[in-house]
C-alpha positions in Angstrom: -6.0 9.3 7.3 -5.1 12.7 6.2 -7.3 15.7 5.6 -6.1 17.3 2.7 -7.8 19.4 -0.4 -10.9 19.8 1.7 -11.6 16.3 2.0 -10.4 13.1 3.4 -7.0 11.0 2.3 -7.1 7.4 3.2 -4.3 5.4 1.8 -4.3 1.4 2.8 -1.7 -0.5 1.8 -1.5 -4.5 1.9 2.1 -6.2 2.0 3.7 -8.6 3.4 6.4 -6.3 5.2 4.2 -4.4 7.8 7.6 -1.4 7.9 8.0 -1.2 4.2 4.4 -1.1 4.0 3.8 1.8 6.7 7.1 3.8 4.7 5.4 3.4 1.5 2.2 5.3 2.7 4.0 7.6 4.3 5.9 8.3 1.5 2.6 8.8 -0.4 1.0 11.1 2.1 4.3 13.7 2.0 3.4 13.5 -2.1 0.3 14.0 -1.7 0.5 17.1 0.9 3.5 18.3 -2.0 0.8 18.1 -4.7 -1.8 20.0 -2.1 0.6 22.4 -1.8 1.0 23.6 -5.9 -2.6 22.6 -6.7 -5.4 23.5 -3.7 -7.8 26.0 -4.0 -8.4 26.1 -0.3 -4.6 27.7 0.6 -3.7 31.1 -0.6 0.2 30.0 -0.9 -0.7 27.8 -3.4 0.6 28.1 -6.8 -2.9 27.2 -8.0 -4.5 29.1 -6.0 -1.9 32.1 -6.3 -3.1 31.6 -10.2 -6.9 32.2 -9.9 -6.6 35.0 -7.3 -3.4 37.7 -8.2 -3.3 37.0 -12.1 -6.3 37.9 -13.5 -5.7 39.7 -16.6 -2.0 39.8 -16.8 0.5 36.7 -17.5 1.4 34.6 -14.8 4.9 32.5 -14.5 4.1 29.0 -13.8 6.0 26.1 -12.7 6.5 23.5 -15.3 4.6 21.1 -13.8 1.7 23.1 -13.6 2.0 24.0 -17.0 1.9 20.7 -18.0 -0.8 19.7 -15.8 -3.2 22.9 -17.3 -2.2 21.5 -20.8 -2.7 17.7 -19.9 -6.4 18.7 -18.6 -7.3 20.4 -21.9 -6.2 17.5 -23.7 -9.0 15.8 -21.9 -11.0 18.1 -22.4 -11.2 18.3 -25.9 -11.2 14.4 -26.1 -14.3 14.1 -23.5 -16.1 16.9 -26.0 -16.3 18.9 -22.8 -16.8 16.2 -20.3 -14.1 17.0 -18.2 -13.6 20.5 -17.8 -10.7 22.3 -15.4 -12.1 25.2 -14.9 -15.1 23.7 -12.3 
């Protein structure tokens, strides 16, 4: 378990191979603190975070991934009529 994002990572994993198992979790936690990393709130390196606190007002250069992350959660936006919305 892994604290990450301001709240709690479990990952379990159920395979027959108890090492590939444990490396395939691990492998999943580095992603997972890579993805923390571009998309918290809660760290001011973040790119995300880096976003809502020094651009306001003025363009921002983005990764590409982010990019198509922002433009991939208004797409569901607009289909959910609102539903899901990015910007809570």
């Amino acid at each position: 378990m892994h604290y990450l994002m301001d709240t709690f990572l479990c990952i379990e994993v159920f395979y027959a191979d108890e090492n590939k198992a444990k490396e395939v979790v691990e492998k999943a936690f580095r992603e997972a603190v890579r993805i923390e990393g571009v998309l918290t709130r809660f760290k001011d390196e973040s790119e995300v975070c880096r976003v809502n606190n020094y651009s306001f007002g003025k363009p921002c250069v983005i990764t590409k991934e982010l990019a198509n992350l922002i433009s991939n959660c208004i797409e569901f936006s607009r289909k959910t009529s609102g539903a899901f919305d990015i910007t809570v």
